[in-house]
N, C-alpha and C positions, 0 to 999 in steps of 0.2 A: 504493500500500500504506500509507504512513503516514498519510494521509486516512482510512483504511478504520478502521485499527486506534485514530486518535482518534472518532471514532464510534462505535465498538465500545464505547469509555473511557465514553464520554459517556451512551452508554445504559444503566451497569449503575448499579443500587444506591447512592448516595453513602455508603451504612454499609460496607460494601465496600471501599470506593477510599481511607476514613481511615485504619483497622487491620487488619493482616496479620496472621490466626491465628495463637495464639500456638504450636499444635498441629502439626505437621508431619508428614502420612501420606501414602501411597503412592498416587498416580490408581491407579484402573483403570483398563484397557482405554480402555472405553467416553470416561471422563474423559479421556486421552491423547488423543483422536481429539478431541475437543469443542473442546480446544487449539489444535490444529492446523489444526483445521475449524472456522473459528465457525461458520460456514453454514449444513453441515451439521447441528451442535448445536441451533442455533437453530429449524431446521425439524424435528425429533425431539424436541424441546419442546411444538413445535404441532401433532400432530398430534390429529387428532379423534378423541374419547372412544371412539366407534364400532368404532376398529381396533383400540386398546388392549385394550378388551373382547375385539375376537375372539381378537386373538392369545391371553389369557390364558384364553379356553376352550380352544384348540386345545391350551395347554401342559398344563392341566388334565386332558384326556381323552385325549393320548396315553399311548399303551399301555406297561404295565410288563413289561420281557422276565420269563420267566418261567426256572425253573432246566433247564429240557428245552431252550429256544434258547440256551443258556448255554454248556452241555456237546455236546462232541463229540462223534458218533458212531462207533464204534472198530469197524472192520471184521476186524481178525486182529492178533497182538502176538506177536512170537517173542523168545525170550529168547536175544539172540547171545552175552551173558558175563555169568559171576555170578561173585562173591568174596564172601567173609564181611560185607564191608562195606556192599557192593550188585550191582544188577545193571543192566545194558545193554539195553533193549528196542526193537526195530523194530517199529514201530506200522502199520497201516495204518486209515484216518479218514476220517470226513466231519466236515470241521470246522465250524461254529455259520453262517456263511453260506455253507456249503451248498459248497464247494471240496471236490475231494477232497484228501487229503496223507498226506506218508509222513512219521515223525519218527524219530527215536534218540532214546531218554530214559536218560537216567540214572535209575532208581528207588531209592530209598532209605526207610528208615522215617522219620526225620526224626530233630530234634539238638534240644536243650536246652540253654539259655544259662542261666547264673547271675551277676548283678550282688551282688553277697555285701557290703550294706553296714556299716559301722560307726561307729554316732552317738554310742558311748558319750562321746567323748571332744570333740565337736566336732558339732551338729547340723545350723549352717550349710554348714558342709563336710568332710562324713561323709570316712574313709577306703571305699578299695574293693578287694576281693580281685583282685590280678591276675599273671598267668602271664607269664614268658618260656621259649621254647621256642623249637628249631629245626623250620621247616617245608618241608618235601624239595621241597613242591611249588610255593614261594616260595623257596624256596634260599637261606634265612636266616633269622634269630631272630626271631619276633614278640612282641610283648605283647599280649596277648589276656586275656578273661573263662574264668574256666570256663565247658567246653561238653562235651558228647560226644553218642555218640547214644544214642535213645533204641531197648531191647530189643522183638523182636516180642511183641505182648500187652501193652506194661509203661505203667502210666499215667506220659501226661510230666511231674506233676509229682515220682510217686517217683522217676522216672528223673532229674529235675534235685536229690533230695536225696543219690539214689547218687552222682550225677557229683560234685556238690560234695564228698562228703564221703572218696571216693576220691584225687581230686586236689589237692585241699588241707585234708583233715581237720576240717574246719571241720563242723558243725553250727547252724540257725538254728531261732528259736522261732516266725519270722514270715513266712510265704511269701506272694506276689502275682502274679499272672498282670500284664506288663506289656505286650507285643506278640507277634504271631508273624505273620513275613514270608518270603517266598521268593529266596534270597540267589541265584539264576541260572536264573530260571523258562524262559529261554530252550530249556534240553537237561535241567535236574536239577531235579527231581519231590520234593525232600528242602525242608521246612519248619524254620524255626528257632522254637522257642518259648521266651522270654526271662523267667523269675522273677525278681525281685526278693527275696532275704533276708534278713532281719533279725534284729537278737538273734543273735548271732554266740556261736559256743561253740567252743574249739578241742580239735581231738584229733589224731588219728594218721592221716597218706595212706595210700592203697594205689595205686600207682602200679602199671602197666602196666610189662611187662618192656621195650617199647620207647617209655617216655615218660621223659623226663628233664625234671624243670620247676623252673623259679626261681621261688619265689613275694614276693610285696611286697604290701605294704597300703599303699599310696596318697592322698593329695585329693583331693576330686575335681577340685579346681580345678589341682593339678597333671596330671593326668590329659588335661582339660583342652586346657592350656598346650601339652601333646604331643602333644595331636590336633591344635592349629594348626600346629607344629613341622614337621608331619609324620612325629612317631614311631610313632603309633601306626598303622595299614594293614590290620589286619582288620577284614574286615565287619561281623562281628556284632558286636565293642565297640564301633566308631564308633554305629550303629546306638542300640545299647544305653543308651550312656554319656550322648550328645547329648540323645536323647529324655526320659531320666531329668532331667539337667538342666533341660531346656525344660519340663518337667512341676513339678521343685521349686522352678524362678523364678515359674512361673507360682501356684503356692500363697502366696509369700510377698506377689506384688503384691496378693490380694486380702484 
């Protein structure tokens, strides 16, 4: 082996073997194995133009699924429990490759997140609207984003102006569609769609007879600090909060 690997030395580059990038990124895959494997590497270097080409027509010309191989085919759905909030359905399917299956869905109309920022005072590290509450089904106090759901018929983004402006009275002059993800696609059919608003105006809550909330305005970089903590534990803020960041580091690098 040490024979091997001075040969190896001796065959690469001599611009190579002087200075070690200054840059430090992450192999792929592909690069990991080439490490490990000179051999290998070495031979997937040389191979003949010939293949190269094929392979890259075959990648070329296979086929784009289409939205009909996508989607399910639903053979019957009974509705075993409905509440105000959703309902419980038993499905029977053909699912996209062709298995038949039975499911239980949670259906829901879906929820609307609001990230409620404020730069008046600080742009690098805006404050953010955020809730403490008791969650029955967590069986204790969260910090969470405003969220609620969204009314049958009701467009989600008036639905995330209602929800804000219910539960912490707030008002904004600048709304933005940021993401919308499905937070348990496994049994629950309920989408989350995440605003971003800006230009903050305050006014008066209208609270639900069974919501009690603590509200705070925030750093983000505090914020943050208690997502690494592990303070914060709901989905949709992690989600929300994280991505926003990664989205306004990435504007200031360019």
């Amino acid at each position: 082996m040490p024979g091997k690997e001075k040969a190896a030395k001796a065959a690469e580059p001599k611009k190579n073997t002087k200075k070690a990038p200054k840059k430090v990124t992450a192999a792929t895959p592909r690069e990991a194995q080439a490490a490990v494997e000179p051999k290998k590497a070495k031979a997937a270097r040389t191979k003949p133009a010939n293949d190269l080409k094929l392979k890259a027509k075959k990648t070329a010309e296979a086929p784009t699924p289409t939205a009909a191989q996508d989607a399910a085919q639903l053979l019957s759905s009974e509705v075993v429990f409905q509440c105000p909030l959703f309902r419980i359905v038993h499905d029977k399917l053909i699912e996209p490759g062709g298995r038949p299956s039975e499911r239980d869905i949670i259906r829901h109309n879906g929820s609307v997140v609001i990230l409620a920022i404020d730069r008046s005072k600080n742009k690098k590290d805006p404050w953010i609207v955020v809730e403490r509450q008791y969650r029955y089904a967590a069986n204790q106090f969260l910090w969470e984003l405003p969220a609620g759901k969204i009314e049958p018929g009701e467009d989600p983004l008036a639905g995330a102006k209602r929800e804000l402006a219910e539960e912490t009275g707030y008002s904004a002059k600048k709304w933005k569609p940021l993401v919308e993800y499905y937070p348990s696609p496994g049994f629950l059919g309920e989408s989350m769609k995440v605003f971003v608003a800006e230009g903050l105006q305050a006014g008066d809550t209208n609270w639900d007879e069974d919501e009690q909330i603590e509200l705070r305005l925030v750093k983000l970089s505090e914020v943050l600090k208690m997502i690494e903590k592990g303070a914060i534990l709901d989905g949709k803020t992690l989600t929300s909060v994280l991505l926003y960041a990664r989205l306004i580091a990435g504007k200031r690098k360019k």
